[in-house]
C-alpha positions in Angstrom: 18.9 -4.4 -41.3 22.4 -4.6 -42.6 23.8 -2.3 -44.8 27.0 -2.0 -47.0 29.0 1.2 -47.3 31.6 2.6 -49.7 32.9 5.6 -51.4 35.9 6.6 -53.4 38.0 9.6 -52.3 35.2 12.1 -53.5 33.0 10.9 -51.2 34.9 10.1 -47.4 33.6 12.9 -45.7 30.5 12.3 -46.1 31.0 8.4 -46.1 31.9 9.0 -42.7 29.1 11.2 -41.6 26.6 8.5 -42.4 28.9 6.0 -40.7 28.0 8.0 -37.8 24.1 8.3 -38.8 24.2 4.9 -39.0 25.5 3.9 -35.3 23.2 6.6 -33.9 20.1 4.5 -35.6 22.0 1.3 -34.2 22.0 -0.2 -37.9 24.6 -3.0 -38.8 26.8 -2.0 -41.7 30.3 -2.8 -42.9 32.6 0.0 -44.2 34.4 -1.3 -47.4 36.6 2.1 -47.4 38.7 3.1 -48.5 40.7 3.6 -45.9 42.4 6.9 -47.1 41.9 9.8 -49.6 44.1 9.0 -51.7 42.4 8.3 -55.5 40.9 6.0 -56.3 38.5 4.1 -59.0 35.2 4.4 -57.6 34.0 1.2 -60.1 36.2 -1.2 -57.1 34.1 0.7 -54.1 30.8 -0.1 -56.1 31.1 -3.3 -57.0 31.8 -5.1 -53.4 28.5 -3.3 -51.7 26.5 -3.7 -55.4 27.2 -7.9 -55.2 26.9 -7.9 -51.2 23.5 -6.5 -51.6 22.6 -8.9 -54.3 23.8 -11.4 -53.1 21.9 -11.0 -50.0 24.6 -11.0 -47.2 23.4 -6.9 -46.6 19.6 -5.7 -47.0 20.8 -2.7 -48.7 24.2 -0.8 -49.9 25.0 3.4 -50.0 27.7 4.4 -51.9 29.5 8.1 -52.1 31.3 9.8 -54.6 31.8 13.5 -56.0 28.7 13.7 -57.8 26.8 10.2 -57.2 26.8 9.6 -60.5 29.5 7.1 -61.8 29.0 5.4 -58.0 25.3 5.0 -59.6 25.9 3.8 -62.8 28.5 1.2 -61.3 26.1 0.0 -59.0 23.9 -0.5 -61.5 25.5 -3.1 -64.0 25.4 -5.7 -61.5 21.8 -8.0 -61.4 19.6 -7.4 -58.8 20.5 -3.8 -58.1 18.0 -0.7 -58.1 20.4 2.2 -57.1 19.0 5.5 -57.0 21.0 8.8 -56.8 19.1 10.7 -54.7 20.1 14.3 -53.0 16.7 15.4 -51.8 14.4 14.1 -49.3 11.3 13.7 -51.4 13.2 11.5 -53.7 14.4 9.3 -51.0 11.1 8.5 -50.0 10.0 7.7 -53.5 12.2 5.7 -54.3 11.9 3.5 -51.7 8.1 3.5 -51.6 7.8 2.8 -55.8 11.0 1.5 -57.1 12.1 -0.4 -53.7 15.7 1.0 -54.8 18.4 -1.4 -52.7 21.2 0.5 -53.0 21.3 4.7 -52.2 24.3 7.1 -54.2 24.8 10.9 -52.8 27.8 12.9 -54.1 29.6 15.1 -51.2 30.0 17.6 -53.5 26.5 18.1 -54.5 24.8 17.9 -50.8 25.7 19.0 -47.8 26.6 16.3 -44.4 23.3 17.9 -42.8 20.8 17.2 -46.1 22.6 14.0 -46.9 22.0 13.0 -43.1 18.1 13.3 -43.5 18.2 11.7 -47.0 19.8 8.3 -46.0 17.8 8.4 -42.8 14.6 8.7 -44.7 15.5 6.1 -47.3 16.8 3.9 -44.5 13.1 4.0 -42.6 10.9 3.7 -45.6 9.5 0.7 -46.8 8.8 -0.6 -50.4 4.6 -0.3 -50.8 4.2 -2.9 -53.0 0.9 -3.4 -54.8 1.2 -1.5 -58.3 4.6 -0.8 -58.1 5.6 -4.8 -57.2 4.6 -5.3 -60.9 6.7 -2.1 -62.2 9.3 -3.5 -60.1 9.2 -7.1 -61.1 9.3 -5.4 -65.1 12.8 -4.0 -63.7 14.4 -6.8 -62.3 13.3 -8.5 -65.4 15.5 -6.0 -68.1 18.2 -8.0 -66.2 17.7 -10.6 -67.4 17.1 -9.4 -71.0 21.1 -8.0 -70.9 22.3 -11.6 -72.3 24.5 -12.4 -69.1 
């Protein structure tokens, strides 16, 4: 697996925290930053891990910002994406398992480094089930193409 990673200055901390999750499970990523915490618009930290993932060069993108939200919604607007803003384990799992959701947003200052640590490890190891949710799915990635592009 190979994953793409960003935040904006909302969410280095805990960028950083999964960085480290992520060498401890020995998955491949590449950090898109940023580099600093100085602000910045978290549209331009979306977008590169959003069209990585859907383009295929990464299996699946997380992205951090204050809340998750505007990460989310980013994420989002480009084809091929099912991001899900997750901040509970339960949810990970679920999202994974029924919406095969390729791309995970967390805001630092909703959960906490230890919470946020379980939840991206959980949505990392879960697998998509298939069967009755490949149709709902398939209905998903079709409302992309309905958007006139």
């Amino acid at each position: 697996m190979k994953v793409a990673i960003s935040s904006d200055h909302g969410g280095n901390n805990l960028r950083k925290e999964i960085i480290t999750l992520l060498d401890e499970l020995n998955i491949s990523y590449e950090d898109f930053g940023p580099k600093n915490d100085d602000s910045v618009d978290y549209p331009d930290y979306a977008k590169p891990v959003a069209e990585g993932v859907a383009s295929g060069n990464f299996d699946r993108g997380i992205l951090i910002c204050g809340t998750g939200i505007g990460m989310s919604i980013a994420a989002n607007k480009v084809k091929g994406i099912r991001c899900a803003l997750v901040h509970d384990v339960f949810s990970a799992e679920a999202t994974r398992q029924h919406n095969d959701s390729n791309v995970l947003a967390m805001g630092e200052r909703v959960v906490g480094a230890g919470l946020a640590r379980m939840v991206a490890k959980t949505w990392l190891e879960t697998a998509f089930e298939g069967g009755r949710h490949e149709r709902r799915v398939n209905k998903l990635c079709s409302l992309d193409l309905s958007r006139g592009e």
